[in-house]
N, C-alpha and C positions, 0 to 999 in steps of 0.2 A: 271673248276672243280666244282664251285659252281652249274652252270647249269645242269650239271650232274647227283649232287648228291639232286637236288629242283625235279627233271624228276624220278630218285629213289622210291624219296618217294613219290609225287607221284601216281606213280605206284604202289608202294606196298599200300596205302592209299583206291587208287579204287579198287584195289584186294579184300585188305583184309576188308572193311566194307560191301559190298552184301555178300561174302561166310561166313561172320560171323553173321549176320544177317540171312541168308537164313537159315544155321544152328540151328540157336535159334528157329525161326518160326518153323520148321520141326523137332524139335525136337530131332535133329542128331548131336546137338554138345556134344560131351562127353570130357570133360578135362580128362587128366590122375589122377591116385590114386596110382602108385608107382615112387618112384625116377629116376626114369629109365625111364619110361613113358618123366617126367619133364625134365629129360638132352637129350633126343630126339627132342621133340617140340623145345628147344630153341638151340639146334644145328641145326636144321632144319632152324628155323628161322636165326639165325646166318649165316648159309652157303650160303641160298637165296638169302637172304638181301644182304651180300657180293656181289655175282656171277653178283646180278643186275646190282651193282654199280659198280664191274668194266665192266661189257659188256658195259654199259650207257659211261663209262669213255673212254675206251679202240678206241670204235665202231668208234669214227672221225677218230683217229689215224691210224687203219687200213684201214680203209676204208668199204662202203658200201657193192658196187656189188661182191668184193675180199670173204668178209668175209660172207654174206648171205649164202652161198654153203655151209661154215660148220657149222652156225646156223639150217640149215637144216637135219643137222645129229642129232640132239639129241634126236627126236623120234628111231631110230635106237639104236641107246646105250640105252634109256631105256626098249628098246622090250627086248635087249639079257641079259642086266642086270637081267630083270624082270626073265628070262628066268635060266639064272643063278642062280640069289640070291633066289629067290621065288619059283621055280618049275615051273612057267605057262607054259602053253604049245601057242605054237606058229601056228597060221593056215597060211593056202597056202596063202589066202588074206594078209593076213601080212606080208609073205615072198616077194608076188610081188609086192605088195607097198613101201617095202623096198628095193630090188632090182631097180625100178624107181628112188628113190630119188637117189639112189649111182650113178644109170645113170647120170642121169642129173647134179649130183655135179661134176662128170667126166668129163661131157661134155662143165662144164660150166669154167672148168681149163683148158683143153686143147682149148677151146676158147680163152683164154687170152693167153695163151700159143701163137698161134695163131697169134693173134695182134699183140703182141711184135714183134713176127718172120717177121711180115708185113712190121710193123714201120723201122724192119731195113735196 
C-alpha cells in the first residue's frame, strides 16, 4: 500500500509542477475569485487525487491486461459527457475513433473469454 501511494504522488508531483509552472510562464494561470470557483478546484483536486490512488492501489489486485480494456474507455465517457454536460458537438472523427476503442475492448474480452473456453 505504501508503494502505491509513494507512485501517487509521485505522479501527481510531475503532473502537477510543469502544468503549473507552464501556466505561470504563459500567463494562463488564473486562480478563482468566487467560493464556488474554490470548492471546484479542491474537489477536483480531491477526486483526482483519490481516483489515482486507488487505480495505483487497485491495478495489482485486478490485474493488468484484464483491466487496460476498460482504462481505455475513459476517453469515451468523457466525449459523451462533454457532449452531454457542455453542449460540444461531437465529429464523425470522434465517433469512429470511439467506435474502434469499443471494438477492440470487445475484442479484447471475448479474447479472454476465449482462453478460459481453451484452458478448459
Amino acid at each position: 500500500m505504501v508503494l502505491t501511494d509513494i507512485s501517487s504522488a509521485y505522479t501527481l508531483a510531475i503532473v502537477t509542477a510543469p502544468v503549473t509552472l507552464l501556466g505561470i510562464f504563459q500567463g494562463a494561470l488564473f486562480l478563482p475569485h468566487a467560493s464556488s470557483g474554490w470548492l471546484v478546484l479542491i474537489g477536483l483536486t480531491v477526486f483526482y487525487s483519490t481516483g489515482l490512488t486507488m487505480m495505483f492501489s487497485l491495478l495489482p489486485r485486478l490485474g493488468v491486461v484484464g483491466n487496460s480494456a476498460n482504462m481505455n474507455t475513459k476517453p469515451i465517457f468523457a466525449l459523451v459527457f462533454a457532449w452531454m454536460l457542455l453542449g460540444q458537438t461531437i465529429s464523425i472523427t470522434q465517433i469512429a475513433g470511439a467506435l474502434i476503442v469499443v471494438d477492440t475492448v470487445i475484442m479484447i474480452g471475448l479474447r479472454e473469454k476465449l482462453t478460459m473456453m481453451i484452458k478448459i
